[in-house]
C-alpha positions as CSV (number, residue, x, y, z in Angstrom):
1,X,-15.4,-18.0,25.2
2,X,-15.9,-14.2,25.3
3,X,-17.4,-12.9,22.2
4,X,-15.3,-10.4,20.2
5,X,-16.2,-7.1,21.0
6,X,-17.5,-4.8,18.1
7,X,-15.3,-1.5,17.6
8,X,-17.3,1.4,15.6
9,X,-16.6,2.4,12.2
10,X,-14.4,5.2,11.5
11,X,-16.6,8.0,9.0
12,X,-15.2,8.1,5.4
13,X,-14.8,11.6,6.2
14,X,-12.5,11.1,9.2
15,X,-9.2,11.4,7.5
16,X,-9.9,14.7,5.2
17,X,-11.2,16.4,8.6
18,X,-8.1,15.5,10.4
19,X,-5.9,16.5,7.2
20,X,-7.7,20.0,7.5
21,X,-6.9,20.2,11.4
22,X,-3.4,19.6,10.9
23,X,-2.9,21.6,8.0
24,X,-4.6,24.3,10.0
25,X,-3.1,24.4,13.3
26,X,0.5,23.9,12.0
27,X,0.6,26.8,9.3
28,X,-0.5,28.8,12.8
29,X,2.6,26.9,14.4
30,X,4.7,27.6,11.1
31,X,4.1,31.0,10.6
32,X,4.5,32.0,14.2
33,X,8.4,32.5,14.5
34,X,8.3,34.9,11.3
35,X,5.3,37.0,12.9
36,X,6.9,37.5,16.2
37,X,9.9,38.9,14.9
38,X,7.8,41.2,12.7
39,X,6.0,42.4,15.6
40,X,8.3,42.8,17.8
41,X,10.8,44.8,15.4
42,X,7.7,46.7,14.1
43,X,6.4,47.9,17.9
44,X,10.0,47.5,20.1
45,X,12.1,48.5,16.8
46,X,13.7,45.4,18.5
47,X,14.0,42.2,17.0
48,X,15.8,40.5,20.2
49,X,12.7,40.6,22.6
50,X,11.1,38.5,19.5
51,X,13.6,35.5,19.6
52,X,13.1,35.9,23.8
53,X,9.1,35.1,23.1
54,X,10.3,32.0,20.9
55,X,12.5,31.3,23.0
56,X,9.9,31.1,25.5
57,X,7.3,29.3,23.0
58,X,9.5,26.7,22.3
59,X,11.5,25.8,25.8
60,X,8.6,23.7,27.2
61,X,8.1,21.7,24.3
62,X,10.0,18.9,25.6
63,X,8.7,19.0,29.1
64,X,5.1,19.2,27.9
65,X,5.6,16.9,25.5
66,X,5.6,13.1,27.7
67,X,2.7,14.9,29.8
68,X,0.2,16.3,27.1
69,X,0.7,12.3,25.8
70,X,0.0,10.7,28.6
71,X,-3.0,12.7,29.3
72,X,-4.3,12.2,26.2
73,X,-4.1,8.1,26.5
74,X,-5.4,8.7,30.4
75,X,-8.5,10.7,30.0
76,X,-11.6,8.8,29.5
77,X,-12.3,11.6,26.8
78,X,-9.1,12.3,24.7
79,X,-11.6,14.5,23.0
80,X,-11.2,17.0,25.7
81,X,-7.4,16.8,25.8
82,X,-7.0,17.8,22.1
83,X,-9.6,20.5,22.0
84,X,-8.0,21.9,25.2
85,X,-4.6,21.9,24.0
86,X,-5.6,23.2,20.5
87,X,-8.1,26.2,22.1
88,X,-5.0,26.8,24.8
89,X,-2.0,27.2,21.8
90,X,-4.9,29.4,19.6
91,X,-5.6,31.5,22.7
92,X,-2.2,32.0,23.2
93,X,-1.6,33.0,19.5
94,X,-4.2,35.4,19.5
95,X,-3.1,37.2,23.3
96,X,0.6,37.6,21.7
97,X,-0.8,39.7,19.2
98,X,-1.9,42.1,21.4
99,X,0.7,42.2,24.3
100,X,4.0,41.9,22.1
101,X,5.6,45.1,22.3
102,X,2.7,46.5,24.7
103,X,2.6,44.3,27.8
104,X,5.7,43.9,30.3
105,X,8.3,41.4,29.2
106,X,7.6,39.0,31.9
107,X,3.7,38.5,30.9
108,X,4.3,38.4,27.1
109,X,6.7,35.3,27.9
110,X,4.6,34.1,30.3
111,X,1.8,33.9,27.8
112,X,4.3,32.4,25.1
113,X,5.2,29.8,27.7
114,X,1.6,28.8,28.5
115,X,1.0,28.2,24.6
116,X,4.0,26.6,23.7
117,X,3.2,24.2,27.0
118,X,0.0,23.0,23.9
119,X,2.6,23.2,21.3
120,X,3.7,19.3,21.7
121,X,-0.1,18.1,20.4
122,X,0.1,20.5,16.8
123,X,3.6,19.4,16.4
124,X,3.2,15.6,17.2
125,X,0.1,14.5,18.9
126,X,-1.9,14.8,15.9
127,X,0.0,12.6,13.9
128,X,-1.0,9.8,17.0
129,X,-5.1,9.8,15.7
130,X,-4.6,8.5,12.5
131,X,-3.8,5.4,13.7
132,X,-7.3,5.7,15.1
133,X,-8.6,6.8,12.0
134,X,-7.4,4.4,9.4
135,X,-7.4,0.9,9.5
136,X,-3.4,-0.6,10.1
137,X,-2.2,-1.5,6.4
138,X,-0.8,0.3,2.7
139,X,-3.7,2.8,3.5
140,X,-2.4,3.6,6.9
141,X,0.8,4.1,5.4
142,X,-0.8,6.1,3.1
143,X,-2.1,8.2,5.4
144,X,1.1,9.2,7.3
145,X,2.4,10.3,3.8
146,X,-0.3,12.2,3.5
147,X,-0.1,13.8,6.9
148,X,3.8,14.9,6.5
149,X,2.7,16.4,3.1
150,X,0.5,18.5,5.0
151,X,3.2,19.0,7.4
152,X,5.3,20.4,4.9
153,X,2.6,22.1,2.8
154,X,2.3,24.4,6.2
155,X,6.1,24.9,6.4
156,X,5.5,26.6,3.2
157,X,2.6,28.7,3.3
158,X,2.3,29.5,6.8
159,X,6.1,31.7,6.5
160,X,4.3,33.3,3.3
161,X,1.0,33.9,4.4
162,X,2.3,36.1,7.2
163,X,5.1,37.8,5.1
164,X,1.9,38.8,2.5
165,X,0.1,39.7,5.2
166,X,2.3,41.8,6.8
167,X,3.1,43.8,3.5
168,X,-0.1,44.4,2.6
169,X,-1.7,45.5,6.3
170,X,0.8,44.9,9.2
171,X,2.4,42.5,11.5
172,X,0.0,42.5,14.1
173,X,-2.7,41.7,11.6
174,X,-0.7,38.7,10.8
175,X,-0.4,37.6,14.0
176,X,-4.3,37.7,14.1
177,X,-4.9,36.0,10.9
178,X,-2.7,32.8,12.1
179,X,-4.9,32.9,15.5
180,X,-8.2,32.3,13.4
181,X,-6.5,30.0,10.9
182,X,-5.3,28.4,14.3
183,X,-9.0,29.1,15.7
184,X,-10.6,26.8,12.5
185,X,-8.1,24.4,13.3
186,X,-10.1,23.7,16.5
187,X,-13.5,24.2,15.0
188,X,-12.4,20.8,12.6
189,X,-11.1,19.2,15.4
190,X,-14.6,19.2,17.0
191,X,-15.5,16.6,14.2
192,X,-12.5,14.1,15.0
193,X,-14.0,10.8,15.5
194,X,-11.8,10.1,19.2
195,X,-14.2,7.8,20.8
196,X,-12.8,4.9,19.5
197,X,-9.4,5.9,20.7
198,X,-10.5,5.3,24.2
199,X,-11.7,1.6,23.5
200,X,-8.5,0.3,23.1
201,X,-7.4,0.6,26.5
202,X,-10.7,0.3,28.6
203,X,-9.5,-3.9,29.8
204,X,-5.9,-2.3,31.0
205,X,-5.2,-2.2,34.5
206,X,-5.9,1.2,35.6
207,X,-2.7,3.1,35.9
208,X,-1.1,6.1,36.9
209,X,0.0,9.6,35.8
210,X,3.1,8.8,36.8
211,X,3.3,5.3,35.7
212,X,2.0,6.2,32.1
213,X,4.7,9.0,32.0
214,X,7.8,6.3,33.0
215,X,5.6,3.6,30.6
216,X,6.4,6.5,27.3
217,X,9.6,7.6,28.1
218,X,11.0,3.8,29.1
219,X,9.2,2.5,25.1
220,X,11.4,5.3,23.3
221,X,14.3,3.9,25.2
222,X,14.0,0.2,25.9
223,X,12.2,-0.3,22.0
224,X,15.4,-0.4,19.7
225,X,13.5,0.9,16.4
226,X,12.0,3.9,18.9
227,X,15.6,5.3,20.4
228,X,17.2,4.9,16.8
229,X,14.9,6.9,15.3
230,X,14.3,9.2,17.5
231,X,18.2,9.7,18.5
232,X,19.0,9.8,14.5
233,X,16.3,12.5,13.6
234,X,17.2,14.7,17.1
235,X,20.8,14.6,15.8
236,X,19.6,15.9,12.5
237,X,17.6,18.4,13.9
238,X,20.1,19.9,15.7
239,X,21.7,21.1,12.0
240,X,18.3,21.4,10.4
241,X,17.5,24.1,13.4
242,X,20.2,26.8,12.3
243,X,19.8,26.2,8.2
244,X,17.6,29.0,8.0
245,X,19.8,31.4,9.9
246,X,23.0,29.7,7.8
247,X,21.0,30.4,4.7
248,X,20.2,33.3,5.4
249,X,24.1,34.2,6.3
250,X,25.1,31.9,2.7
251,X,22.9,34.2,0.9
252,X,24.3,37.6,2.1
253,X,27.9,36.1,1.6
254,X,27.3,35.9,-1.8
255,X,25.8,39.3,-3.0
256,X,22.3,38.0,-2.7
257,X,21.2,39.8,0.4
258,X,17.3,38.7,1.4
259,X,17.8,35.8,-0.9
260,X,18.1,33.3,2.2
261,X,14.1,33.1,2.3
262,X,13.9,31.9,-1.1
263,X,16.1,29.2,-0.2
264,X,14.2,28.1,2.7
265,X,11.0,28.1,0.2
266,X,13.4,26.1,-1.9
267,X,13.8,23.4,0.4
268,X,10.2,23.7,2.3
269,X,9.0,23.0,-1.5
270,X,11.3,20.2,-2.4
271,X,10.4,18.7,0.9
272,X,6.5,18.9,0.3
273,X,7.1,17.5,-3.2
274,X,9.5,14.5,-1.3
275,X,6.5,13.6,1.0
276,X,3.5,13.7,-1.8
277,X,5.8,11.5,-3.9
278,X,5.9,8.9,-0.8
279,X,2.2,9.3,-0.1
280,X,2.1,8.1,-3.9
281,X,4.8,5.7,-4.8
282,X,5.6,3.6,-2.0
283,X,9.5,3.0,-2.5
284,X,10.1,-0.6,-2.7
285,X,12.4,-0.4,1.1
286,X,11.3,-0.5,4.8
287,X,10.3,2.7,6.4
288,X,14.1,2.0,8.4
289,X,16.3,2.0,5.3
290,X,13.9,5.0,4.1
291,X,15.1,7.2,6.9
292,X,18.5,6.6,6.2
293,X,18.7,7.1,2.9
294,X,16.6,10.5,3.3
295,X,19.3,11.5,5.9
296,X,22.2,10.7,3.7
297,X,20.7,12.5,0.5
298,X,19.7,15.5,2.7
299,X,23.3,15.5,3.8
300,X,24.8,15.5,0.5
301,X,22.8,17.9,-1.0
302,X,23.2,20.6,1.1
303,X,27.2,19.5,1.5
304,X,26.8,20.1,-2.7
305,X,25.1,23.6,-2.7
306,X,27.9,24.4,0.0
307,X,30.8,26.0,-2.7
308,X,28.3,26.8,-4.9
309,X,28.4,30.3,-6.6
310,X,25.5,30.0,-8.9
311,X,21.9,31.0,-6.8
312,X,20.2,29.2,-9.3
313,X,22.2,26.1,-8.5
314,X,22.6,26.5,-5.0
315,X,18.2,26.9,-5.0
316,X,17.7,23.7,-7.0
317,X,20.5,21.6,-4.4
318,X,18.0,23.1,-1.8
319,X,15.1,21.5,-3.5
320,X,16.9,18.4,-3.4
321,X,17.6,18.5,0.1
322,X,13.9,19.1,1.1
323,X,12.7,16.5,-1.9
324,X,15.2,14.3,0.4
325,X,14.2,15.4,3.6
326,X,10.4,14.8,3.2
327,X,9.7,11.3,3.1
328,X,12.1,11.5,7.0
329,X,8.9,12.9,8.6
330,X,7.0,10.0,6.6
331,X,9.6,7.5,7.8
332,X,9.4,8.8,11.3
333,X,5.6,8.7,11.7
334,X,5.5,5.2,10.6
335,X,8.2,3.7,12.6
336,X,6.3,5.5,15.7
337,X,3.6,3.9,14.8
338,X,4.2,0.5,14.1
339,X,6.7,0.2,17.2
340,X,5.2,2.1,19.5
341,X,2.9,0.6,22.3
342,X,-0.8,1.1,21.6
343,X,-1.2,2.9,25.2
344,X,1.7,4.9,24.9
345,X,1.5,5.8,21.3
346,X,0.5,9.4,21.6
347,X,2.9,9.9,24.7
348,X,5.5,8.9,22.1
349,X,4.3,10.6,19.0
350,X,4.6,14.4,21.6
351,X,7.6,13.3,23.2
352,X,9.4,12.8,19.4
353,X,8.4,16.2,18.3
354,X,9.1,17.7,21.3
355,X,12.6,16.6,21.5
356,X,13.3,17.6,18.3
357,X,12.0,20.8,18.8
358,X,14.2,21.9,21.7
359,X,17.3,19.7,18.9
360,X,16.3,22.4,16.5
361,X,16.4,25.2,18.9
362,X,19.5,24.2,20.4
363,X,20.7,24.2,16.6
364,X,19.6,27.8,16.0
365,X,21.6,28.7,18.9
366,X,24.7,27.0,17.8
367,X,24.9,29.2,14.5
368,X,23.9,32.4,16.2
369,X,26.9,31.8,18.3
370,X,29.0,30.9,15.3
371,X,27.9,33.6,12.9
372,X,31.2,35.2,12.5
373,X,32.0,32.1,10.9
374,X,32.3,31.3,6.7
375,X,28.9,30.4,5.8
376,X,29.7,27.7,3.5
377,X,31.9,26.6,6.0
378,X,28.3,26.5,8.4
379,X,26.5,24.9,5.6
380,X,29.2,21.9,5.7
381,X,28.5,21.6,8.9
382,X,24.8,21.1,9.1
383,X,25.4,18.5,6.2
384,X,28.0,16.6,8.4
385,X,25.0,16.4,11.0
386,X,22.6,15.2,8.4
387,X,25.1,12.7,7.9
388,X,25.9,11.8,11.6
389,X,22.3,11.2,11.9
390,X,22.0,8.6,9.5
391,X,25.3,6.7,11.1
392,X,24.0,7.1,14.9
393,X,20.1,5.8,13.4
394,X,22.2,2.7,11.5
395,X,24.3,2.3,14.7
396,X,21.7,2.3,17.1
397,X,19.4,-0.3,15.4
398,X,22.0,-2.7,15.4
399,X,23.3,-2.1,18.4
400,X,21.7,-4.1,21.3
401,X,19.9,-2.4,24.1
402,X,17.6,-3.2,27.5
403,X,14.1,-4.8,26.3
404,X,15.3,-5.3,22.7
405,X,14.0,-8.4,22.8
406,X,10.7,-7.2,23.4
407,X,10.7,-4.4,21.0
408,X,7.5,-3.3,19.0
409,X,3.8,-4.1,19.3
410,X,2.4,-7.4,18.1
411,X,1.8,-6.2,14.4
412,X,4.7,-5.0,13.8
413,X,6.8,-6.2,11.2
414,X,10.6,-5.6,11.6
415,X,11.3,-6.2,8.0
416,X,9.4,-4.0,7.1
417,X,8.4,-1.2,9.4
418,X,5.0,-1.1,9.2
419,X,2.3,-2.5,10.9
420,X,1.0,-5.7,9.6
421,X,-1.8,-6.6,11.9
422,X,-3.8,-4.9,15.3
423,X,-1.2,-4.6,18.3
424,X,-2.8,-6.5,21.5
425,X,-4.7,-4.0,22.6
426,X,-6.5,-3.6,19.3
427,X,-7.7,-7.0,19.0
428,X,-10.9,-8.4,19.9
C-alpha cells in the first residue's frame, strides 16, 4: 500500500499576504472606470472616448476568463501565471495613463484590451488560492468572508482614492497612483505560497488546453449548484451594472445633482459592512439559502428607496442593499469552492467573474439606452432583476440537469454548502 504522500505546510502568514494582494490589485481594478473618464474628459474634453477604453477593458473579460483558468491549473508553475497576469493588467494601467488622450484611438484600446485580457485573475482567480491557502473547514469559510470584505473594502476606496487624487493634483496622476498600488499588488503576490497548488494534480492524466477549457466550462454547466449560482448572480448583475448610472440619474431627479456618488458609497459601505459581518457571524443557513436571501433583501431594498423623496432615507435603503448584497460575493465564493472540481477550480472561479462582468456591462448599457426614462421607474427595475435572480438561482437548483447526479467534489456537503472534507484530488 502506497504511503500517503506528505503536502507542505501553508506559512501562517499566507492568508494576510494574499488579503494584501487582493486588496491591492482590485482597488487598481476599482478605481479604474472613474480615472479613465477623468482623463479622458480632462485631455479629449470628451468623456465618450473614456467609456470606448472601458469598453475595451472590460469586453474580453469573458473570453479571457475560461483561458487565464485553465492556464493557471496547466502550468507546472501557477506562480508564473498569476505574476504574469498581474504584471500584464499593472502594465497596462500604467501605459493608459500616458496614451489616453495622447495616443491614436486604436492603440489606446488596443492597450485597454491587452490589460483587460489579465483582468479575469484580479477579479476572480484570486479568490481560487485560498483554497490553497487555508485548510477546507469554518476557517476556510472564514477566509472567503474575509476575502469579499476586501473585495468590497476596494469598491470603496479605490472610486475615492482617485476622486482625492484627482482634486488635489490631476487625473493622470491618478491613473499613475492606481498603477503602483496595482504595481505592490504584484510585489505581494511574489510571496504567495503556489507550490502546493500544483501537487494536487501532479497523478492526473496529462491533459489538454483544450480539454481543460471544455473540462471548466462543462463543471459550471453539468454541476447543478455551479450553473444556479452562476446563472442567478449573472442575472443580478445585469441590474447591479447600470445602478450607478440610475443613481446617479435618481439623484439629479430629485434636486440633488452630484449626489448619485454618495449613494454608490452608501451601498459600497453597507456592502463591506454585509461581508465583515459574515466573515464574523456565520448565519445559522447554507451558503445556498444565503444567496437567496441576499438577492431577495438587495431587491427590496432598493425597490424601497425607489419613491423615496427623503436623501437621507433613500442613502440609508442604499446601505441596506449593499449590507444585503455583501455576504452574495461570500455566498458565491463558497459554493465555487466547495462544488467546483479541484482541477478546474480556478477555471471556474475566472470564468464566474468574467461573466458577470460582461452581465454588468451589458447592464450599464441597458440604462444608457433607457435614460430618458423616470429614474425611479429604472431603480424598480434593477430591484425586479435582483429579484429575478434569486427565483432563476431557486429554480435552477431544483431543477434537474445533465451530470446532476454527479455534482460537486467529494467533500462537499449539499446541505450545507461547504466543504466538509479534501475533494479526491486532495487526499493522500
Amino acid at each position: 500500500m502506497p504511503r500517503p504522500r506528505a503536502v507542505a505546510p501553508v506559512p501562517r502568514a499566507g492568508l494576510p499576504l494574499y488579503l494584501a494582494t487582493a486588496f491591492c490589485a482590485r482597488l487598481a481594478e476599482e478605481g479604474m472606470a472613474v480615472a479613465v473618464a477623468l482623463l479622458a474628459l480632462q485631455r479629449a474634453g470628451d468623456a465618450a472616448q473614456g467609456a470606448f477604453v472601458l469598453t475595451a477593458w472590460m469586453a474580453p473579460h469573458v473570453v479571457a476568463a475560461p483561458l487565464m483558468g485553465a492556464l493557471a491549473t496547466r502550468m507546472r508553475r501557477p506562480r508564473l501565471c498569476y505574476l504574469g497576469a498581474l504584471s500584464g493588467f499593472t502594465a497596462a494601467v500604467l501605459t493608459l495613463s500616458l496614451l489616453i488622450g495622447r495616443a491614436p484611438a486604436p492603440v489606446t484600446f488596443a492597450v485597454a484590451v491587452a490589460g483587460g485580457a489579465c483582468g479575469p485573475v484580479v477579479s476572480g482567480g484570486l479568490s481560487s488560492l485560498i483554497a490553497v491557502l487555508v485548510p477546507a473547514g469554518p476557517r476556510r469559510d472564514r477566509a472567503y468572508a474575509l476575502d469579499a470584505a476586501v473585495y468590497n473594502a476596494a469598491s470603496v476606496a479605490g472610486p475615492a482614492v482617485v476622486g482625492v487624487t484627482a482634486a488635489v493634483a490631476s487625473p493622470g496622476a491618478a491613473m499613475l497612483l492606481l498603477g503602483t498600488v496595482a504595481a505592490g499588488a504584484v510585489a505581494a503576490a511574489t510571496g504567495l505560497p503556489y507550490g502546493s497548488a500544483r501537487q494536487r494534480t501532479d497523478a492526473r492524466p496529462a491533459t489538454t488546453l483544450r480539454a481543460d477549457l471544455a473540462a471548466g466550462l462543462a463543471a459550471v454547466w453539468r454541476v447543478r449548484e455551479l450553473r444556479a449560482i452562476t446563472a442567478g448572480t449573472c442575472l443580478a448583475f445585469l441590474g447591479i451594472g447600470g445602478l450607478t448610472t440610475t443613481a446617479v440619474l435618481l439623484a439629479a431627479h430629485r434636486g440633488h445633482p452630484g449626489a448619485g456618488g454618495a449613494l454608490m458609497t452608501a451601498f459600497a459601505v453597507g456592502a463591506l459592512g454585509g461581508s465583515l459581518a459574515i466573515a464574523r457571524w456565520q448565519p445559522p443557513v447554507s451558503d445556498q439559502r444565503l444567496a437567496t436571501l441576499s438577492l431577495c433583501g438587495t431587491g427590496v431594498a432598493l425597490a424601497a428607496a425607489a419613491p423615496v423623496p427623503s436623501p437621507a432615507v433613500c442613502g440609508a435603503l442604499f446601505v441596506l442593499a449593499g449590507a444585503c448584497d455583501g455576504p452574495l460575493l461570500t455566498a458565491t465564493f463558497r459554493i465555487r469552492a466547495a462544488y467546483a472540481p479541484s482541477r478546474a477550480r480556478a477555471q471556474i472561479f475566472t470564468l464566474g467573474a468574467g461573466l458577470k462582468i460582461t452581465a454588468a456591462a451589458c447592464g450599464a448599457a441597458a440604462v444608457g439606452a433607457g435614460a430618458t426614462l423616470p429614474p425611479p421607474l429604472l431603480l424598480l427595475a434593477i430591484a425586479a432583476v435582483q429579484l429575478g435572480g434569486a427565483l432563476l438561482h431557486t429554480l435552477v437548483r431544483r431543477s434537474e440537469g445533465p451530470g446532476d447526479a454527479h455534482a460537486g467534489t467529494a467533500g462537499a456537503d449539499p446541505a450545507k454548502g461547504a466543504v466538509s472534507g479534501p475533494a479526491p484530488a486532495e487526499r493522500p
